[in-house]
C-alpha positions in Angstrom: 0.0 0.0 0.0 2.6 2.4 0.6 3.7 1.9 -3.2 0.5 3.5 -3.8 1.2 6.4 -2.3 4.5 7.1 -4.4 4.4 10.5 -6.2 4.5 9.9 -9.6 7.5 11.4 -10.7 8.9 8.8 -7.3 7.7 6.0 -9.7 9.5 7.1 -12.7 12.9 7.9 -11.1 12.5 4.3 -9.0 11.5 2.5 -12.2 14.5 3.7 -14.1 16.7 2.9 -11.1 15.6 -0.4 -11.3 16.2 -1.0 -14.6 19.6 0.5 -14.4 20.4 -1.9 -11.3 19.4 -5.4 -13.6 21.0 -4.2 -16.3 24.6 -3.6 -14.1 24.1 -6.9 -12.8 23.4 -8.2 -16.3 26.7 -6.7 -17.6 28.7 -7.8 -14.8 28.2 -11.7 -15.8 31.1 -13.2 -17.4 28.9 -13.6 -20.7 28.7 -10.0 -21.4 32.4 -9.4 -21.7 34.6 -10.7 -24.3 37.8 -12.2 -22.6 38.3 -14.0 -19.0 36.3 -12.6 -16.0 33.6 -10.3 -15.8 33.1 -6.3 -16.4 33.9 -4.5 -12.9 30.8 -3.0 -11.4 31.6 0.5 -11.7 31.9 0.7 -16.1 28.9 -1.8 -15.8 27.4 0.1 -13.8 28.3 3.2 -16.2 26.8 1.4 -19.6 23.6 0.4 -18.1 22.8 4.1 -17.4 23.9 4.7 -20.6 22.0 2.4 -22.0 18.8 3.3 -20.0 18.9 6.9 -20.4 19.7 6.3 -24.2 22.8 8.9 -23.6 25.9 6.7 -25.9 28.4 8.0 -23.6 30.6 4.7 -23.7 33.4 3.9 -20.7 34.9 0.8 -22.7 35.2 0.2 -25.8 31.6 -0.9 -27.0 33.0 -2.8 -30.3 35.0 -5.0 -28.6 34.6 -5.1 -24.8 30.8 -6.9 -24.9 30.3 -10.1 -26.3 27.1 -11.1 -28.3 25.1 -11.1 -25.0 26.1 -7.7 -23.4 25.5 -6.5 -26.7 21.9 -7.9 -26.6 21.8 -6.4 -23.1 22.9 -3.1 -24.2 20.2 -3.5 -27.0 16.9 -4.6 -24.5 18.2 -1.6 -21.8 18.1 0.8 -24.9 14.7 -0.2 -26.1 13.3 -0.2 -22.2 14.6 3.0 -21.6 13.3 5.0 -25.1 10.4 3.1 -25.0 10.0 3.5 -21.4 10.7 7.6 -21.5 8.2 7.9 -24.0 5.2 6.1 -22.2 6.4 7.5 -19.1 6.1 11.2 -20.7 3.3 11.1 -22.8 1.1 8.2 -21.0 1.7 8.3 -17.0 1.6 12.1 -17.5 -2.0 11.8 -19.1 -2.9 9.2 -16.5 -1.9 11.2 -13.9 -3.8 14.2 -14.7 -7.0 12.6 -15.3 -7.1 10.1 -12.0 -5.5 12.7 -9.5 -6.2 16.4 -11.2 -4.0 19.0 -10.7 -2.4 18.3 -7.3 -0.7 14.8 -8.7 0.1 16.0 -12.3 3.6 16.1 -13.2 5.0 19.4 -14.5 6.7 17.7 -17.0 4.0 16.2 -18.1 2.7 19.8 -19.4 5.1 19.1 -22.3 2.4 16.0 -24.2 -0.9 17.9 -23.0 -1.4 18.0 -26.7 -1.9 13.5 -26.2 -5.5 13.5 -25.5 -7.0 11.3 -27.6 -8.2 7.9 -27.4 -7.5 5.4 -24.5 -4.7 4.1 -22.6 -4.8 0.8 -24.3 -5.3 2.0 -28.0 -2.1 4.7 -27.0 0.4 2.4 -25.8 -0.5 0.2 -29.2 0.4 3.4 -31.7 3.7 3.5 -29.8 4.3 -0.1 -29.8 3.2 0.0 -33.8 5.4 3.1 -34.7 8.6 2.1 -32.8 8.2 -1.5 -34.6 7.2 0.0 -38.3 10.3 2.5 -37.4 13.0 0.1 -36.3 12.3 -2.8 -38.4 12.2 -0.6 -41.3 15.6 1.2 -40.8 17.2 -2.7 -39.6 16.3 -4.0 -43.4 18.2 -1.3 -45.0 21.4 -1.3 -42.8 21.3 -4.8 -43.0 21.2 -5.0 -46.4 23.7 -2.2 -47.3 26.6 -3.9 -45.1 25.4 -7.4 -46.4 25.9 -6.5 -49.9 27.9 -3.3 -49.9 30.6 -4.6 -47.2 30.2 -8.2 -47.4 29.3 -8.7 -43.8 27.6 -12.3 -42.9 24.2 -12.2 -43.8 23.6 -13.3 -39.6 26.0 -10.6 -38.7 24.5 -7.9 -41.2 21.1 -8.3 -39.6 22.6 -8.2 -35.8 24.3 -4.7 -37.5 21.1 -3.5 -38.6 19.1 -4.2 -35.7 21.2 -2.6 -32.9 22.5 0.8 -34.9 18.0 0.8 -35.5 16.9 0.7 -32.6 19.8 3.0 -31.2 19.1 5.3 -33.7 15.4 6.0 -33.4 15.8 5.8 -29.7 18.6 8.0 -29.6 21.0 6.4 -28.3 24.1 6.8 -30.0 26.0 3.3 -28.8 27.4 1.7 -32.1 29.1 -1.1 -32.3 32.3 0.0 -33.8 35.3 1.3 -32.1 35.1 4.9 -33.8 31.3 5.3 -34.1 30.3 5.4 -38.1 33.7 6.9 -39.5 34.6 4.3 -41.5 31.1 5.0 -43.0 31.1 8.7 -43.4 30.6 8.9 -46.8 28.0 5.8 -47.5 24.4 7.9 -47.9 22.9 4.0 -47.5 24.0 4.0 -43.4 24.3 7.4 -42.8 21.3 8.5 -44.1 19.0 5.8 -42.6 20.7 6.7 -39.0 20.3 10.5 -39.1 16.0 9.6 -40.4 15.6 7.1 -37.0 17.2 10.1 -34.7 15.2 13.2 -36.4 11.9 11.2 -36.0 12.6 9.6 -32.4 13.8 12.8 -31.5 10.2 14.7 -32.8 8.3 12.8 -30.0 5.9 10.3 -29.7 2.8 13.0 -29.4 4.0 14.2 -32.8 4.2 11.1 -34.6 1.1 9.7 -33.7 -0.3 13.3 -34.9 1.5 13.5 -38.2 0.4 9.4 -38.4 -3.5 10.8 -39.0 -3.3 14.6 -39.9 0.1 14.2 -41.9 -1.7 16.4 -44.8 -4.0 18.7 -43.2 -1.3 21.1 -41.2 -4.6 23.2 -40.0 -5.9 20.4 -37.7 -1.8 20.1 -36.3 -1.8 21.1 -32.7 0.3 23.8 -31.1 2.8 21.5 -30.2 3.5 20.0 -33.4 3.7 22.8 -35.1 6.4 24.3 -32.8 8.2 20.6 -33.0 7.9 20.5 -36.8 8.8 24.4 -38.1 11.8 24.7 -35.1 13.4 21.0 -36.1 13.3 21.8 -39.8 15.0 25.3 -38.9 17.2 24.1 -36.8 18.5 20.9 -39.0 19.1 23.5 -41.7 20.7 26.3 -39.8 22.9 23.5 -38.0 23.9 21.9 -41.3 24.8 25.0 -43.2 26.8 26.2 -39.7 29.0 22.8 -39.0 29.5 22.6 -42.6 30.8 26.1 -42.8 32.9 26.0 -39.9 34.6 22.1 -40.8 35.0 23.0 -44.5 38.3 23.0 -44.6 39.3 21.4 -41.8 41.2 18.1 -43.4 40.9 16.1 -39.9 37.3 16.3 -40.3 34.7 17.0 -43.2 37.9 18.4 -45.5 39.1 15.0 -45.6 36.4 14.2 -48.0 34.8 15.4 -51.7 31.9 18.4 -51.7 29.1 16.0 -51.9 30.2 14.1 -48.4 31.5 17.1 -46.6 27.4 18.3 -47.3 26.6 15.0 -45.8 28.8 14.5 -43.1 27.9 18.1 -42.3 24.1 16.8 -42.5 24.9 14.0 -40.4 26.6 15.7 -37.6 24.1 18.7 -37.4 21.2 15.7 -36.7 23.2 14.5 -33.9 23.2 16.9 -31.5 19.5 16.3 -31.0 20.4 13.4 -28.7 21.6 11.0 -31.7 25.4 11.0 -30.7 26.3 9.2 -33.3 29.5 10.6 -35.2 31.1 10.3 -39.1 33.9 12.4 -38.2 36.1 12.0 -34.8 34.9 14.9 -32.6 38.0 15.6 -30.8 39.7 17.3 -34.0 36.4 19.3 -34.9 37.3 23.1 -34.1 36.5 24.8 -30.6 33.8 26.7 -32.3 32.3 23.4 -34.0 32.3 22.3 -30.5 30.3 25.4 -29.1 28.2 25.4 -32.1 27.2 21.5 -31.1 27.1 22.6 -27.3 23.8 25.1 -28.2 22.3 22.2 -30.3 22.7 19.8 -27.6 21.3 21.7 -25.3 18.2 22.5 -27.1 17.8 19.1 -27.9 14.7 17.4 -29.6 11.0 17.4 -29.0 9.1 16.5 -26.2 7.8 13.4 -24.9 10.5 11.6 -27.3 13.8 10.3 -27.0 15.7 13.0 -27.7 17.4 15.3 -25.0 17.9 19.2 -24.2 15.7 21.5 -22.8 13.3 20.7 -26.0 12.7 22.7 -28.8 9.0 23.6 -27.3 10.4 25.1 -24.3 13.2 27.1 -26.7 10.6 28.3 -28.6 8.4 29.1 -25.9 11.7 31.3 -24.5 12.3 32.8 -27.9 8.6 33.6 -28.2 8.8 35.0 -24.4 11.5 37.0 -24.5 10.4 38.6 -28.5 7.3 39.8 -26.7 9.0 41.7 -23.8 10.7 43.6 -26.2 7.6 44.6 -27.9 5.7 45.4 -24.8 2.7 43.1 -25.3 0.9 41.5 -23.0 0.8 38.1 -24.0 2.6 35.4 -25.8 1.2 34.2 -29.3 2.7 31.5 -31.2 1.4 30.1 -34.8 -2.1 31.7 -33.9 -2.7 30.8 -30.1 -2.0 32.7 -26.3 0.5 30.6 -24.2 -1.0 30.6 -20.6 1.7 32.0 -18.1 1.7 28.7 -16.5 3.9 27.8 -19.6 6.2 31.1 -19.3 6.9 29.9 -15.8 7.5 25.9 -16.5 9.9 27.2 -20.0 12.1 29.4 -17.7 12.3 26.8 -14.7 13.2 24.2 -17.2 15.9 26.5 -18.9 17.1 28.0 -15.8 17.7 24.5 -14.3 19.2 23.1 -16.9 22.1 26.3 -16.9 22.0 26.0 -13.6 22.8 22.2 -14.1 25.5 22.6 -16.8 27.4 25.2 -15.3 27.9 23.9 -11.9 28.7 20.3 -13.2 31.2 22.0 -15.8 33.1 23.8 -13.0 33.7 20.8 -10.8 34.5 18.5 -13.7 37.3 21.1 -14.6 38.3 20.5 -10.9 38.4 16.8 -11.1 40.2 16.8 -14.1 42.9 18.5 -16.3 40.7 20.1 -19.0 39.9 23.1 -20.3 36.2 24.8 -20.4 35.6 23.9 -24.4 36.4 20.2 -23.2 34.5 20.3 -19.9 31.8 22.3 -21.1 31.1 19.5 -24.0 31.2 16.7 -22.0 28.9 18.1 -19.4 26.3 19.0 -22.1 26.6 15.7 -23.4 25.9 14.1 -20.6 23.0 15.8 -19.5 21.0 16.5 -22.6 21.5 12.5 -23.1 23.4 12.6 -26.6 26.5 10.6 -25.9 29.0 12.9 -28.3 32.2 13.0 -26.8 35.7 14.9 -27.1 37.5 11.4 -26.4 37.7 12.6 -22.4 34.9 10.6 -20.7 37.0 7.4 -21.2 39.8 8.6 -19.9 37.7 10.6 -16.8 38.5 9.5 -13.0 35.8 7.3 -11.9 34.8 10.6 -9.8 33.8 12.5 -13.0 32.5 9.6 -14.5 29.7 9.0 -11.5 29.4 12.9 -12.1 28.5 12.0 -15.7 26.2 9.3 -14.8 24.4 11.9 -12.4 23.8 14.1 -15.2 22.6 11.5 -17.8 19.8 10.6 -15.3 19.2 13.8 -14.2 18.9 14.4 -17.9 16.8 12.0 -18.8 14.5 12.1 -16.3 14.0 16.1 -16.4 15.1 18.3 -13.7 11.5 18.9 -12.5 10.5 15.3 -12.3 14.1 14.8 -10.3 13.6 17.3 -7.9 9.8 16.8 -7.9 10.8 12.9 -6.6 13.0 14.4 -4.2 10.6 16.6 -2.7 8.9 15.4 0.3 5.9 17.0 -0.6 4.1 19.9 -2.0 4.0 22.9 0.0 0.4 24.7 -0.4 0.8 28.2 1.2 -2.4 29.5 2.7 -1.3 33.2 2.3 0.4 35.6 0.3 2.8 38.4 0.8 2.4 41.8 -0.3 3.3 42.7 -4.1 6.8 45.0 -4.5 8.9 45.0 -7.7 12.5 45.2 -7.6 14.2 47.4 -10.9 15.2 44.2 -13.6 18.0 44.8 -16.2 
């Protein structure tokens, strides 16, 4: 009975623990690691929060630390935890507000308001359909482009296709080679099918079931796809024309290659940052201003109730919409034809203000812990809590210290700093009076 009296966002953060301690224990077995002996707790530990929070962020060597079986593991803790954040988000969030009103209703769950049609039941199946028509559709393709362009095993082809699937739509950014899809870079037939899993995991499952019905009447979208759907396309194209731009000429990355790859490795690598982490060019030679560019990206991340990371792109839009109408003196925010209630002013700038908060602080003590500069620090931190798993190179190399930091931050991530500190809250307070109104002088 006392289960039953769990806060929700309790639940969530207790599920995912859960999950995270069976899939350490599950890594830890002899079978999971290539070799004699077992994987040591703590990088077990590390890849099954990886896994879970569908961050990439990778301790070991993924290619050839896990056998067959940790790979599987790796695989099932991926699909639990995208699948999992996405029912959590857009399903336990509507559940929540319909059984126990306002009082037990998740702030984060303001994010998939927009999911109020149909039942539970006839929900959870257009998830279950969407992820399996998604995945399964991207797995044939891989599958058959390294079974008949590289001459892989037909077995081992379809174990290829499979895994870099279902990490891509779920965002998670593990592959199963030692330096991520390099060696790939200029093959449209991998790349291509990768970067279309992240973008559409990363819109959100509220989007997708939308687009599933209304795909070709834009006037019955809601509010929220519309924001998801204008600010992603913007943002893929500003992002592509910027890293492509800025790594033009570098020769360690996107120079190495002819015009028509450098325009798709630049394509690839501007998806990324949505939470993909996936990478066609080694990260750590990219310039200090590629890195900054990718830091923004990251930390806007992709839509809500989805798999991607960041703040979301509803919540930047929200801001950008916020702070446009201060400047013009209106009274109220209007986006694509609609009044955002002031509830939502107040949730974007927690959310934003949070996540800063987050980011900067973790930056500063991981440049404590460890010998590297802000562009490093500041990367690995955003990384790690927006959930995209791109790296500098450092995080293997990291003290176990600033790895457990890193692990904080991809669950704090991927759970939402609300929910986190809404699960460590006792309970609410509900104040019974109010103070007197006084403005203090802002700016």
């Amino acid at each position: 009975m006392r289960a039953l009296a769990l806060h929700p966002a309790q639940v969530i953060v207790l599920a995912f623990s859960a999950v995270v301690a069976l899939g350490t224990v599950l890594l830890m077995l002899p079978i999971s690691k290539q070799g004699p002996g077992g994987t040591d707790f703590f990088n077990a530990f590390f890849h099954a929060v990886s896994a879970v929070c569908v961050t990439g962020l990778s301790s070991v060597d993924t290619g050839t630390h896990w056998t067959t079986f940790g790979e599987a593991v790796l695989l099932v803790l991926i699909q639990v935890g995208g699948f999992g954040i996405m029912t959590f988000a857009s399903i336990l969030g509507l559940v929540v507000a319909r059984r126990l009103g306002l009082r037990g209703r998740l702030q984060t769950a303001a994010e998939s308001q927009t999911l109020n049609q149909g039942d539970l039941r006839r929900v959870l199946w257009g998830l279950a359909r969407i992820s399996f028509i998604v995945e399964v559709s991207i797995a044939v393709i891989l599958a058959l482009r390294w079974w008949l362009g590289y001459d892989e095993p037909l077995g081992h082809a379809i174990w290829l296709g499979v895994f870099h699937s279902v990490g891509s739509f779920n965002n998670a950014g593990l592959a199963l080679f030692s330096n991520s899809l390099i060696d790939y870079a200029t093959d449209p037939f991998i790349c291509l099918p990768v970067a279309i899993g992240v973008i559409l995991g990363g819109l959100g499952f509220p989007v997708l079931m939308e687009l599933r019905r209304e795909f070709g009447d834009k006037l019955h979208w809601s509010l929220n796809t519309k924001i998801v759907v204008v600010v992603t396309a913007a943002l893929l194209v500003v992002s592509t024309i910027l890293i492509t731009a800025l790594e033009w000429g570098n020769a360690a990355t996107l120079g190495a290659h002819d015009p028509p790859a450098r325009v798709l490795g630049g394509f690839f690598q501007a998806v990324m940052p949505r939470s993909g982490g996936f990478n066609t060019v080694d990260i750590g030679l990219m310039h200090p201003e590629t890195w900054f560019a990718i830091d923004v990206l990251m930390f806007i991340g992709g839509g809500p109730a989805g798999t991607g990371g960041g703040i979301k792109v509803t919540t930047f839009a929200v801001l950008v919409f916020l702070v446009y109408t201060e400047i013009r003196g209106e009274g109220a925010v209007n986006i694509f034809g609609r009044r955002l209630p002031r509830s939502v002013h107040r949730q974007a700038i927690t959310v934003a203000a949070l996540a800063v908060t987050t980011i900067i602080l973790a930056t500063f003590l991981l440049m404590i812990l460890e010998p590297l500069n802000l562009d490093h620090a500041l990367f690995e931190v955003t990384s790690a809590f927006t959930t995209t798993g791109l790296s500098t190179g450092a995080t293997a190399d990291l003290s176990p210290a600033s790895q457990m930091l890193l692990v904080f931050l991809m669950f704090a991530g991927r759970i939402g700093p609300i929910t986190l500190a809404s699960a460590i809250a006792l309970k609410r307070a509900n104040r019974l009076y109010e103070y007197p109104k006084e403005r203090p002088i802002i700016g």
